[in-house]
C-alpha positions as CSV (number, residue, x, y, z in Angstrom):
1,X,-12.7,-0.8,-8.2
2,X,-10.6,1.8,-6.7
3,X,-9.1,2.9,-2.9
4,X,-10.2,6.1,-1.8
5,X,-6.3,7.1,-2.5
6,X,-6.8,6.3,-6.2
7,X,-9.4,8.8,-6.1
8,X,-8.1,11.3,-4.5
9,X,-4.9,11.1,-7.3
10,X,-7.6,10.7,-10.7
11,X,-9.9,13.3,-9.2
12,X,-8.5,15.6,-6.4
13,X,-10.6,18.2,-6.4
14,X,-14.1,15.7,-6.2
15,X,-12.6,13.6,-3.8
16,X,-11.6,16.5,-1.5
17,X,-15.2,18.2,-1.5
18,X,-16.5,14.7,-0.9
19,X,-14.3,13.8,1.9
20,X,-14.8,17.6,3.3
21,X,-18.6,16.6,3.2
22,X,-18.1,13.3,4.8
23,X,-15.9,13.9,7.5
24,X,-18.4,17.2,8.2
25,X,-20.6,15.0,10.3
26,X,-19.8,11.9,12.5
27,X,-22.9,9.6,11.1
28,X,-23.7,8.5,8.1
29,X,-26.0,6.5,6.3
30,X,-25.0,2.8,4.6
31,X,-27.3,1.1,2.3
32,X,-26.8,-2.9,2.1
33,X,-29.0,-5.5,1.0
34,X,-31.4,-7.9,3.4
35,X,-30.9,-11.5,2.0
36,X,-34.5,-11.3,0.2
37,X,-32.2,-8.1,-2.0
38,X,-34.3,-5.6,-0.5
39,X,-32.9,-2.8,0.6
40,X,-31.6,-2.3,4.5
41,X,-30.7,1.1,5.6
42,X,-28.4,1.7,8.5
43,X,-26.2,4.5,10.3
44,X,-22.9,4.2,10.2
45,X,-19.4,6.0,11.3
46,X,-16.6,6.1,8.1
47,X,-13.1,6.2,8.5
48,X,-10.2,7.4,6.0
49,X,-7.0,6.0,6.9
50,X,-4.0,5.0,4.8
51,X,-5.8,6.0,1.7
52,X,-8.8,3.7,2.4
53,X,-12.1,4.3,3.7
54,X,-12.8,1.7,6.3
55,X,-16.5,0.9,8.2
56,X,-16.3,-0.8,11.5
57,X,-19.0,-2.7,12.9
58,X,-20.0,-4.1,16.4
59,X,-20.2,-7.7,16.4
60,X,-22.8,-9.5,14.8
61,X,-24.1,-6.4,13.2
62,X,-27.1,-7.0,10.5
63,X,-25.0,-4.3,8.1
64,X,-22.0,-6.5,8.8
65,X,-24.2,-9.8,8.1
66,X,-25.7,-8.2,4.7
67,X,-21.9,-7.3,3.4
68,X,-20.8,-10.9,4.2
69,X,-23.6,-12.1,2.4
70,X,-23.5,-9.4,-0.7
71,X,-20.8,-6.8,-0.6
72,X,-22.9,-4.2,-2.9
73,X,-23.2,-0.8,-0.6
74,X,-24.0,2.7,-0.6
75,X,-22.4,5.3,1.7
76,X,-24.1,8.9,2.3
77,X,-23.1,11.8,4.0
78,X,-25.4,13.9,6.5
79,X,-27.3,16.1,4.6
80,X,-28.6,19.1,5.8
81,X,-31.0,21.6,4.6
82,X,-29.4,24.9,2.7
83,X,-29.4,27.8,4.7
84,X,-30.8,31.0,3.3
85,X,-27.7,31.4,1.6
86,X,-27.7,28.0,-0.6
87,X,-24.4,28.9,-1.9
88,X,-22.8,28.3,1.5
89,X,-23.9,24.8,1.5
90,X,-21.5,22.2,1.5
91,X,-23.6,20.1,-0.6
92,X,-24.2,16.1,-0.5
93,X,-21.6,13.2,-1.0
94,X,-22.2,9.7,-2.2
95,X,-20.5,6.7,-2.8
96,X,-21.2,3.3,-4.0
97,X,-18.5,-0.1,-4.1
98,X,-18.1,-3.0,-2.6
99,X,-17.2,-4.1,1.2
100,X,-13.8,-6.3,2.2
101,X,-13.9,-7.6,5.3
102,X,-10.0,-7.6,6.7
103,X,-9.4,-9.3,9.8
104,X,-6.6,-7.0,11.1
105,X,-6.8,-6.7,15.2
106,X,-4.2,-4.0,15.4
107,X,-5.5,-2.3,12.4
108,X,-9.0,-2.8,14.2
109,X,-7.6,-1.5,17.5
110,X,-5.9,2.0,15.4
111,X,-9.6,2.4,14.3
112,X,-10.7,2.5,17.5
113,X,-12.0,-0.7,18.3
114,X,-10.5,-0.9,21.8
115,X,-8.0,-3.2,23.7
116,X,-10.3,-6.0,22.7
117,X,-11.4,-6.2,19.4
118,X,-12.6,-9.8,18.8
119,X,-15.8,-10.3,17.0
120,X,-15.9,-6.7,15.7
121,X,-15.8,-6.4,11.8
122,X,-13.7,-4.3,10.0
123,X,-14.9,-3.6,6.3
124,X,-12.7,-1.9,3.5
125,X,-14.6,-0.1,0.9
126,X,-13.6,-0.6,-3.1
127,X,-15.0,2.6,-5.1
128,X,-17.2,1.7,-8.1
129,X,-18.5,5.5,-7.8
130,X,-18.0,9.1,-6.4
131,X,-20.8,11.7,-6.2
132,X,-20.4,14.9,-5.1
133,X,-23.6,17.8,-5.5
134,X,-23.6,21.4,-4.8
135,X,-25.3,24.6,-5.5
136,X,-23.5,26.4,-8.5
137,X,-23.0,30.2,-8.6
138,X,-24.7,31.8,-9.8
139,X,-27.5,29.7,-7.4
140,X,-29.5,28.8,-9.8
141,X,-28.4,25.0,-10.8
142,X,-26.9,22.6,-9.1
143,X,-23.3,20.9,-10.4
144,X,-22.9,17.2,-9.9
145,X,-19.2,16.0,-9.7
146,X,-19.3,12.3,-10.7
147,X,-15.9,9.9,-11.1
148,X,-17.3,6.6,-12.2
149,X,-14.7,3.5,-12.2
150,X,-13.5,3.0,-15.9
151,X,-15.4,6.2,-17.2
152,X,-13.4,8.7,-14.9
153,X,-14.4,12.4,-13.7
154,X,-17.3,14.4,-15.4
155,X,-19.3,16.9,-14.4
156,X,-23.3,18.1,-14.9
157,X,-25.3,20.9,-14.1
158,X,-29.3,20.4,-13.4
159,X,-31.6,23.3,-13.5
């Protein structure tokens, strides 16, 4: 599994676009899994820091609880309709990896726990894979950017 800084050195230009989408909107969307392994879909707020991407959580949280349990996760970006011009879309991020909890106070307080940040969780993500989708040019395909861990960076258009 890779850090987010690993990604960014392999794939640059995929991990920029994807962070660009990301950091494009404060919510997100994190997929865990319920302890029956059905799926559980939450929002979230995502952090890069120090070459990581962290998710905090509020004490007790069922998405904290699930990652405890099973640390299998899926992270999406806001995605909004194209406007009329679908080239000037951003396009849609995804990734999926696994959750470490780290029980850092003063790394949970630089995050923006607060003064007082017992109880809260503080999750490190390991990248198993990076998806990035856009509208190509001319706009009549999209391009998927896809770094997979041991496979590496590829790229595939869909019509």
């Amino acid at each position: 599994m890779a850090s987010w800084n690993e990604i960014e050195s392999s794939a640059p230009e995929l991990a920029a676009r994807a962070r660009t989408t990301f950091d494009a909107h404060k919510h997100k969307v994190l997929a865990t899994l319920r302890r029956d392994g059905s799926p559980r879909i939450s929002g979230i707020e995502a952090t890069f820091s120090d070459g990581e991407l962290w998710l905090g959580m509020m004490p007790g949280s069922r998405k904290a609880i699930d990652l405890r349990r099973d640390p299998r996760l899926a992270l999406h970006s806001a995605s909004l309709d194209p406007p009329d011009d679908p080239t000037a879309w951003p396009g849609d991020a995804k990734l999926t990896g696994r959750a470490v909890e780290v029980d850092d106070p003063e790394r949970l307080r630089k995050l923006g726990a607060g003064d007082d940040p017992a109880g809260a969780h503080l999750f490190r993500v390991d990248i198993t894979e990076l998806v990035h989708t856009r509208v190509g040019d001319p706009a009549d395909h999209l391009v998927i950017d896809l770094w997979q861990e041991g496979k590496g960076l590829r790229s595939m258009q869909r019509r």
